[in-house]
C-alpha positions as a Python dict, from the first residue, in 0.01 Angstrom:
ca = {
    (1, 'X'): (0, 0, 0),
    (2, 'X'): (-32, -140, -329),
    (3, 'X'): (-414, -159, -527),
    (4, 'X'): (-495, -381, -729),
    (5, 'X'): (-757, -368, -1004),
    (6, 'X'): (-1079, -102, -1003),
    (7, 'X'): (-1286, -70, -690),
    (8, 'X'): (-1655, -156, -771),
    (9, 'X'): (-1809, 244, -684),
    (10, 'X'): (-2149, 158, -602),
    (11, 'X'): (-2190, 545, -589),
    (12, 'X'): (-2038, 618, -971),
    (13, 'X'): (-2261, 915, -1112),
    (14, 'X'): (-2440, 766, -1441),
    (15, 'X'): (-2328, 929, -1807),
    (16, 'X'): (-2495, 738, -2097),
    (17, 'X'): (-2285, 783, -2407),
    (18, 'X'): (-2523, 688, -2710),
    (19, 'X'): (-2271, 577, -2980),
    (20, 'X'): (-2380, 341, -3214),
    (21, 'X'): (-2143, 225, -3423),
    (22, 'X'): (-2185, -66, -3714),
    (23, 'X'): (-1952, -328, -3770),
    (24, 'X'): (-1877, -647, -3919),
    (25, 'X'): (-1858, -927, -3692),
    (26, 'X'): (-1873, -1321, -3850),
    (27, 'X'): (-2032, -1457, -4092),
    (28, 'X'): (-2063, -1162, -4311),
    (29, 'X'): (-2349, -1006, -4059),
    (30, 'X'): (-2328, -636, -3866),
    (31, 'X'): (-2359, -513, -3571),
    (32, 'X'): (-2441, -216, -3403),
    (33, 'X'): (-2252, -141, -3065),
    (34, 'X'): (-2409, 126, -2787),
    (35, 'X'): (-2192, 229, -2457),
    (36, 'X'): (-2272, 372, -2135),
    (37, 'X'): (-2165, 424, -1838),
    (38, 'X'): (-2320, 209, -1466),
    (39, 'X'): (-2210, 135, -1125),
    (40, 'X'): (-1863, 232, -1229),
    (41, 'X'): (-1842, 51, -1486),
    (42, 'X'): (-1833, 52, -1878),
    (43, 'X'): (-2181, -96, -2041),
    (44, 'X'): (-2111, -263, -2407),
    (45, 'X'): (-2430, -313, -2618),
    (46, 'X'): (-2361, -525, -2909),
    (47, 'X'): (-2707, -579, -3103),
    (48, 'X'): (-2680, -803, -3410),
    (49, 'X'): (-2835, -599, -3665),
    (50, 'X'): (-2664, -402, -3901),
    (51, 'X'): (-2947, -76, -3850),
    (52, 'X'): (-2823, 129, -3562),
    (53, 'X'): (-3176, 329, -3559),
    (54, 'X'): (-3383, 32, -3510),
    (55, 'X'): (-3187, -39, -3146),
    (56, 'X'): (-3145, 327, -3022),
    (57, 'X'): (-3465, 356, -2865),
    (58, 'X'): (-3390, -15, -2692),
    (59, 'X'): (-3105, 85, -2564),
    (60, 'X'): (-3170, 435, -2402),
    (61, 'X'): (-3511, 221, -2246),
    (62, 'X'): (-3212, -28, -2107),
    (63, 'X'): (-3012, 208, -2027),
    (64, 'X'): (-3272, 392, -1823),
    (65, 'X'): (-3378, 83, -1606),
    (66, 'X'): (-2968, 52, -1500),
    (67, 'X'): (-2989, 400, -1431),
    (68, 'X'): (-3244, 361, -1192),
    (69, 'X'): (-3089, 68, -1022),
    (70, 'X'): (-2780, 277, -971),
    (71, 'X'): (-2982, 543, -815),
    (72, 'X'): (-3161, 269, -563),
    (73, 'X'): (-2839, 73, -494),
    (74, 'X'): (-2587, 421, -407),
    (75, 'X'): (-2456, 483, -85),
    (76, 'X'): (-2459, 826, -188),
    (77, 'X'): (-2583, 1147, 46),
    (78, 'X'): (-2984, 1114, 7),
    (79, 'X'): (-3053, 817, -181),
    (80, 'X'): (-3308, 593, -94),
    (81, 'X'): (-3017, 289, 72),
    (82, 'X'): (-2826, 584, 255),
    (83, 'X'): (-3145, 735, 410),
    (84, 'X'): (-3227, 356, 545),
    (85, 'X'): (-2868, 290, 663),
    (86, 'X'): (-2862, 635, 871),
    (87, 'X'): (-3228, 615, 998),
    (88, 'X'): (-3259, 261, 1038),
    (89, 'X'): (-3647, 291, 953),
    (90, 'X'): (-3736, 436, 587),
    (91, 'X'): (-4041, 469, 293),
    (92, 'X'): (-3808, 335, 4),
    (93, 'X'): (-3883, 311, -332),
    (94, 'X'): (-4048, 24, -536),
    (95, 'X'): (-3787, -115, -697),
    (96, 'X'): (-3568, -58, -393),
    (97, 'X'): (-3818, -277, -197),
    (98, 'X'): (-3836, -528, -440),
    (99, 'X'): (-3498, -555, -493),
    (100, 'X'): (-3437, -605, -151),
    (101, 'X'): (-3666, -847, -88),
    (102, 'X'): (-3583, -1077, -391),
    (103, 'X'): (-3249, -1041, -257),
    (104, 'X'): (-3323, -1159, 73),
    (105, 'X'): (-3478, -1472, -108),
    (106, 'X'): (-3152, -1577, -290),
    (107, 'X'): (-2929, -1511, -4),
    (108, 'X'): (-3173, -1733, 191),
    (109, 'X'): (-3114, -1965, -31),
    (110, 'X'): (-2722, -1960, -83),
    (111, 'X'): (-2753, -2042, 321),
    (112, 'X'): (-2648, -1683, 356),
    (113, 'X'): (-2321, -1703, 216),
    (114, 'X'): (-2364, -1397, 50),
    (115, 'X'): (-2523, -1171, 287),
    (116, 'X'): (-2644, -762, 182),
    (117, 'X'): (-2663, -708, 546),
    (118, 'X'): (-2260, -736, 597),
    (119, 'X'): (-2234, -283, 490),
    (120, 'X'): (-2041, -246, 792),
    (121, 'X'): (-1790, -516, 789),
    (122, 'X'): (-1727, -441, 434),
    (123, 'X'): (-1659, -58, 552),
    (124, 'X'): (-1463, -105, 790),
    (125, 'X'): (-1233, -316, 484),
    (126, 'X'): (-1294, 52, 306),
    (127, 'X'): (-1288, -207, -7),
    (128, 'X'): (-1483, 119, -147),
    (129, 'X'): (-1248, 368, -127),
    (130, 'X'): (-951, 491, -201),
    (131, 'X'): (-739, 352, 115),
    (132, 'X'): (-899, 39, 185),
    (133, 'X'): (-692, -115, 499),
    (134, 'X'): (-703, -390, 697),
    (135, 'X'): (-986, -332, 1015),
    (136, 'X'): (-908, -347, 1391),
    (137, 'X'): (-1001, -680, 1461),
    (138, 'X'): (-1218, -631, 1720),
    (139, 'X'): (-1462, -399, 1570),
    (140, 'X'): (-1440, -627, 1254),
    (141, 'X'): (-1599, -883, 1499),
    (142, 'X'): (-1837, -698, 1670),
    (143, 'X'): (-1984, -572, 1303),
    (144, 'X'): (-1977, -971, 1239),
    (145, 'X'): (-2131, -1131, 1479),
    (146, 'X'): (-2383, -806, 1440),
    (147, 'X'): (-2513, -870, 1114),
    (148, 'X'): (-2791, -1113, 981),
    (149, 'X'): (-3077, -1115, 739),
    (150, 'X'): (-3288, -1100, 998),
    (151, 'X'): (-3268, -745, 1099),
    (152, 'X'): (-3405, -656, 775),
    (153, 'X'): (-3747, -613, 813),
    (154, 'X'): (-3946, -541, 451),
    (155, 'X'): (-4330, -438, 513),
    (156, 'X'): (-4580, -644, 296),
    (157, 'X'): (-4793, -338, 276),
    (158, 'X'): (-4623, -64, 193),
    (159, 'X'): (-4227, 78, 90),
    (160, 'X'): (-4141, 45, 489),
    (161, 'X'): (-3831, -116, 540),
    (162, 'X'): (-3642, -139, 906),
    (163, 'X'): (-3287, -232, 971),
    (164, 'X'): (-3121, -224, 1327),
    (165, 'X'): (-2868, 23, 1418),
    (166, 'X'): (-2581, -235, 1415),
    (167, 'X'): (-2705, -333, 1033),
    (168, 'X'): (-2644, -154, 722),
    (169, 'X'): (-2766, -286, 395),
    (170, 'X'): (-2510, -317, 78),
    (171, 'X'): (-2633, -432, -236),
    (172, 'X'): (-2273, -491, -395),
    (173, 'X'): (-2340, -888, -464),
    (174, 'X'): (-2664, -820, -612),
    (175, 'X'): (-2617, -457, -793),
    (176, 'X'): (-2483, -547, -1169),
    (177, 'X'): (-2731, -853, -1211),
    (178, 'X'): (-3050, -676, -1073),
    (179, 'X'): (-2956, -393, -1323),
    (180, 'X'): (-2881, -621, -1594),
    (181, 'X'): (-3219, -782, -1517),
    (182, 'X'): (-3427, -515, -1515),
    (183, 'X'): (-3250, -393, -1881),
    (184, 'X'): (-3332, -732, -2021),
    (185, 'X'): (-3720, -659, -1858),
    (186, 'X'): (-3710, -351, -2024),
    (187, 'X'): (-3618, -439, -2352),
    (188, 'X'): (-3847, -747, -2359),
    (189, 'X'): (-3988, -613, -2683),
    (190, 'X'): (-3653, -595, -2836),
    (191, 'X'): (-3663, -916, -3131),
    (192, 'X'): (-3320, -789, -3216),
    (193, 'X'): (-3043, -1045, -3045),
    (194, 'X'): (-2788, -884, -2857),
    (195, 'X'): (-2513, -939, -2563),
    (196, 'X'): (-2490, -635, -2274),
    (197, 'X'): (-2159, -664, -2063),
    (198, 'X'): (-2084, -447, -1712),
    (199, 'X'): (-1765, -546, -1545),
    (200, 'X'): (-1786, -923, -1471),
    (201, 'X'): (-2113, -1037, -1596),
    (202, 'X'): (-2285, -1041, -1935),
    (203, 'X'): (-2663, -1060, -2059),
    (204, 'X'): (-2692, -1205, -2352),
    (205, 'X'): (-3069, -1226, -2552),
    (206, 'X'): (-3168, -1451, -2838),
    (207, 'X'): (-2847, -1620, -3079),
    (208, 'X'): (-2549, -1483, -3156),
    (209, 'X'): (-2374, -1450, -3483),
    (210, 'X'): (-2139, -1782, -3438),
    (211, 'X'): (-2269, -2116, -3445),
    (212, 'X'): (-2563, -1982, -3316),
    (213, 'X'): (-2364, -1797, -2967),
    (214, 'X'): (-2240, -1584, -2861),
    (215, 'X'): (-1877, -1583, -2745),
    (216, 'X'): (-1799, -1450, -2354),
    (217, 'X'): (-1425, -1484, -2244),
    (218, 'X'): (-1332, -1573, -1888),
    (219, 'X'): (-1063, -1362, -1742),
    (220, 'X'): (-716, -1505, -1651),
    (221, 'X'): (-728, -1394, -1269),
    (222, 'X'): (-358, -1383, -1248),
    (223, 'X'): (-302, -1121, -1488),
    (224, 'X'): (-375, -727, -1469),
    (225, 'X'): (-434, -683, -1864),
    (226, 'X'): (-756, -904, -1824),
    (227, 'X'): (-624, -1098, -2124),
    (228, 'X'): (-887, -1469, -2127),
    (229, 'X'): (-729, -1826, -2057),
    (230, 'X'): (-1091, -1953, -2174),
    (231, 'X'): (-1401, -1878, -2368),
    (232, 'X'): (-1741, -1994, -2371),
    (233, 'X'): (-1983, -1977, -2578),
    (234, 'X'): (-2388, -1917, -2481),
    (235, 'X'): (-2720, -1859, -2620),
    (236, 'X'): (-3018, -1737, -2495),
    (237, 'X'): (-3260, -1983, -2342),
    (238, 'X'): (-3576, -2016, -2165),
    (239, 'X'): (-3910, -1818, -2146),
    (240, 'X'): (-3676, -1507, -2164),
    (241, 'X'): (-3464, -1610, -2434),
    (242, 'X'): (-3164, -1449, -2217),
    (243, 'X'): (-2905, -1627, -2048),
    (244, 'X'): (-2601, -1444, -1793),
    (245, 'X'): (-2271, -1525, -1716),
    (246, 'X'): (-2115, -1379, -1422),
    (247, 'X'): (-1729, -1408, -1275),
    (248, 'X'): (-1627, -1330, -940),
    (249, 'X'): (-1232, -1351, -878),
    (250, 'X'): (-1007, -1218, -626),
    (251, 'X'): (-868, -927, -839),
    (252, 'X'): (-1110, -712, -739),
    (253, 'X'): (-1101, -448, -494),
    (254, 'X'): (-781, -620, -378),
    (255, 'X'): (-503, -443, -197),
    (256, 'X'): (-222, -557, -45),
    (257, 'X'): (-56, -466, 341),
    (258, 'X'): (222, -550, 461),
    (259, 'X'): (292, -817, 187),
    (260, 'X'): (-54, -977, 194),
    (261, 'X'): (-282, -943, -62),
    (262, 'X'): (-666, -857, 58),
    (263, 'X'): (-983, -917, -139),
    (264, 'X'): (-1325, -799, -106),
    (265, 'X'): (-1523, -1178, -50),
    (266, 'X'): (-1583, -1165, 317),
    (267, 'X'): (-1599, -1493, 507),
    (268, 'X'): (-1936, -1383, 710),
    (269, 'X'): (-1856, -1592, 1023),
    (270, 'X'): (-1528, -1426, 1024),
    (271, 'X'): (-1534, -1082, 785),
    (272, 'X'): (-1162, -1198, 648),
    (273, 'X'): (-1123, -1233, 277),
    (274, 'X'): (-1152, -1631, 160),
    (275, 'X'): (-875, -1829, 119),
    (276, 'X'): (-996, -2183, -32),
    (277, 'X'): (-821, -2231, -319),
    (278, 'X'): (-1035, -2078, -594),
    (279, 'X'): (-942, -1748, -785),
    (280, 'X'): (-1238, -1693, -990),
    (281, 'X'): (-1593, -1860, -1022),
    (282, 'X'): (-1772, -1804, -1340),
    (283, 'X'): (-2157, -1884, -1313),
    (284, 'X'): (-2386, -1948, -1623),
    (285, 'X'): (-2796, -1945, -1552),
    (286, 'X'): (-3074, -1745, -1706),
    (287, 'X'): (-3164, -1464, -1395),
    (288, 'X'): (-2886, -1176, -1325),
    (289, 'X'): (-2926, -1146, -920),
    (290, 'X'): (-2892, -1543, -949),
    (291, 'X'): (-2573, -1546, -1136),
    (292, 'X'): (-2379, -1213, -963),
    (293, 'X'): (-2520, -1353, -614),
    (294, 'X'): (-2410, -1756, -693),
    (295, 'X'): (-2037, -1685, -827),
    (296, 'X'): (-1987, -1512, -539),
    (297, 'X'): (-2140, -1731, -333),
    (298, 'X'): (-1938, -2076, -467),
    (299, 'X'): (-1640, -1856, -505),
    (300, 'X'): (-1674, -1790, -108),
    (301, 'X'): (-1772, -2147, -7),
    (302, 'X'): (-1451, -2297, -228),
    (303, 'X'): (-1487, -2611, -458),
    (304, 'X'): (-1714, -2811, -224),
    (305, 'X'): (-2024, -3049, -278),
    (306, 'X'): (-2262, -2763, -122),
    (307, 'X'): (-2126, -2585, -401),
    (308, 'X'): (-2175, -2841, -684),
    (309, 'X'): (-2552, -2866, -528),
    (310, 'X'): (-2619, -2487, -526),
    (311, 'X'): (-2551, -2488, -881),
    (312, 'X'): (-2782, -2807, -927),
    (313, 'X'): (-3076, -2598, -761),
    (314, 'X'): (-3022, -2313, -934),
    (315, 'X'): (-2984, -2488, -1294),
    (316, 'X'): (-2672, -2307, -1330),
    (317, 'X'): (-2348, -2436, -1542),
    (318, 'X'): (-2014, -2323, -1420),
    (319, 'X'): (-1622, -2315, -1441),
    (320, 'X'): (-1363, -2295, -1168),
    (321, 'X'): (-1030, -2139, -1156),
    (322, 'X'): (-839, -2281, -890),
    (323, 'X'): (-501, -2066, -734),
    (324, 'X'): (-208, -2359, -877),
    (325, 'X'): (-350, -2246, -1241),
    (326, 'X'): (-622, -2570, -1300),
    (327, 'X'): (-964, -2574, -1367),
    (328, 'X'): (-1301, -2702, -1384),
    (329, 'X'): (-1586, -2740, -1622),
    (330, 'X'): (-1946, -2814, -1512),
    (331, 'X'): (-2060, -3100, -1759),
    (332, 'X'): (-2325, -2861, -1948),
    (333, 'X'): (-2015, -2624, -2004),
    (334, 'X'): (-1744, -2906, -2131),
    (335, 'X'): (-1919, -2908, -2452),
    (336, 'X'): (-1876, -2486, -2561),
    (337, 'X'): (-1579, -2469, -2332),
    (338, 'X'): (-1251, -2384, -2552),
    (339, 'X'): (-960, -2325, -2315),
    (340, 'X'): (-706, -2003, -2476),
    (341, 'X'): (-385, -2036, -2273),
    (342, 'X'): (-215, -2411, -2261),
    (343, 'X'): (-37, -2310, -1938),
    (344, 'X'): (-371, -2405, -1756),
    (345, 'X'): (-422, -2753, -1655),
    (346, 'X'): (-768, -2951, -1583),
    (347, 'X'): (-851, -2993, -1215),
    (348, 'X'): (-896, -3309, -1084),
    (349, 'X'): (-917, -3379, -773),
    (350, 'X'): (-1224, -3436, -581),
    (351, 'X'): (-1448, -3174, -442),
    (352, 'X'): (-1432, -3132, -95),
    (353, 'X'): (-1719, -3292, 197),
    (354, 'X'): (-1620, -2970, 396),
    (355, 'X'): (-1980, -2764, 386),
    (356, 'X'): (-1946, -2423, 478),
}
């Protein structure tokens, strides 16, 4: 058994390295750079401003807020999401509560595409750990046809929450853009622009130092070294002044068995990995649990018109890798779209009528 990539470790133990570093980046302006460590992955802070002491204090407030999602989201021996998974009935905390039940609104809304409800099909995958493997197929189905959003039941008036003993709760679709929302909440009085990557989706506040962007590049999803075939470029926008962009692709937590490569975007009428076409979906809107939840979402659901219309609703822009190496630009996209790599083609064909 071969894997591929870096398995998303919802339970990764939080180390904030505060390094701030100054360098030159275009036009002749600084930055200051601040790393950490999230969810198992790396968190980049690039603030442009060329006075590391005036974003310290930002980014250890940041910081603090994605440490505190981490600690709500684990699956970890005593945390809040463990406790309600092995009880079934639990007090949890605030911002576990809330998170869950904005959650439950956006899944609602993808038609439950992407579903935090589906814990136990994605264990039995083991997508997790260290020897993920394909699951007997009949307990994959019973832990199917088990799960819905309706077994989660969230009190109004206090931190009770109640799950079924066939349920178990998994935040992974949500995780990195509730953090990443709650660091942009928390540095709200931050003036200074800046762009915040974990993994597969970047924050980005205010305008960046070229043309007025900032610069994200979309992974190749047939590579290992990461390496871009595009870039975009983004600004912050709105109320917020923030905007995220968030990619979901099949490289991750893929394995392969028995010559056939696996992937961790469950079907949820069937708990198999999708096979439509697509390799990666990159989502552009201005809310983080939007964008992580709606990649995945329109990366599970393939290149259809449901798809198209999800991203209407949600006043999202996005781009579409498909698996024969073309690709597809949203119209608000086409315009800061540059493609890198002249071995990809534009897609053209038709989206599909098939709704999921």
């Amino acid at each position: 058994m071969k894997i591929f990539g870096k398995a998303a470790k919802i339970l990764a133990v939080i180390c904030i390295v505060c390094v701030i570093i100054s360098s030159f980046a275009g036009c002749g302006k600084k930055t200051s750079t601040a790393v950490g460590e999230a969810l198992g992955e790396t968190v980049n802070f690039t603030f442009y401003t060329s006075e590391p002491d005036a974003v310290s204090e930002h980014f250890n407030d940041m910081m603090d807020e994605i440490k505190a999602a981490e600690a709500d989201f684990s699956l970890g021996e005593g945390s809040y999401l463990s406790v309600l998974n092995e009880t079934g009935t639990s007090y949890v905390s605030a911002t576990l509560k809330k998170a869950l039940e904005d959650s439950v609104i956006v899944c609602t809304s993808l038609g439950d595409i992407v579903d935090i409800t589906m814990g136990k099909p994605l264990k039995l995958w083991g997508f997790y750990t260290d020897s993920p493997a394909v699951p007997d197929p009949s307990e994959l189905k019973e832990a199917v046809d088990a799960h819905t959003m309706d077994k989660l039941v969230i009190a109004r008036d206090s931190h009770k929450v109640t799950i079924t003993e066939d349920t178990a709760i998994d935040m992974a679709p949500v995780s990195k853009g509730i953090a990443l929302d709650r660091a942009c909440e928390a540095g709200k009085f931050c003036k200074i622009p800046y762009i915040a990557t974990m993994g597969d989706i970047t924050l980005a506040y205010g305008e960046g130092p070229r043309d007025g962007g900032w610069e994200v590049q979309l992974r190749d999803p047939f590579t290992e070294n990461e390496t871009g075939f595009a870039r975009i470029t983004v600004k912050g926008k709105g109320v917020q002044n923030n905007v995220f962009v968030s990619s979901s692709g099949v490289w991750e937590n893929s394995f392969s068995e028995k010559d056939k490569a696996y992937h961790s975007y469950l079907d949820p009428e069937t708990g198999y990995p999708c096979d439509n076409g697509l390799a990666s979906v990159t989502v552009v809107t201005e809310s983080g649990i939007t964008a992580d939840a709606l990649s995945d979402a329109i990366l599970i659901n393939g290149f259809t018109e449901k798809s198209l219309e999800y991203i209407d609703a949600f006043f999202a822009e996005a781009v579409f890798v498909f698996s024969d190496k073309t690709y597809y630009v949203t119209e608000g996209l086409k315009d800061s779209f540059k493609l890198l790599d002249s071995s990809y083609t534009e897609h053209t064909e038709a989206p599909a009528t098939e709704l999921f």
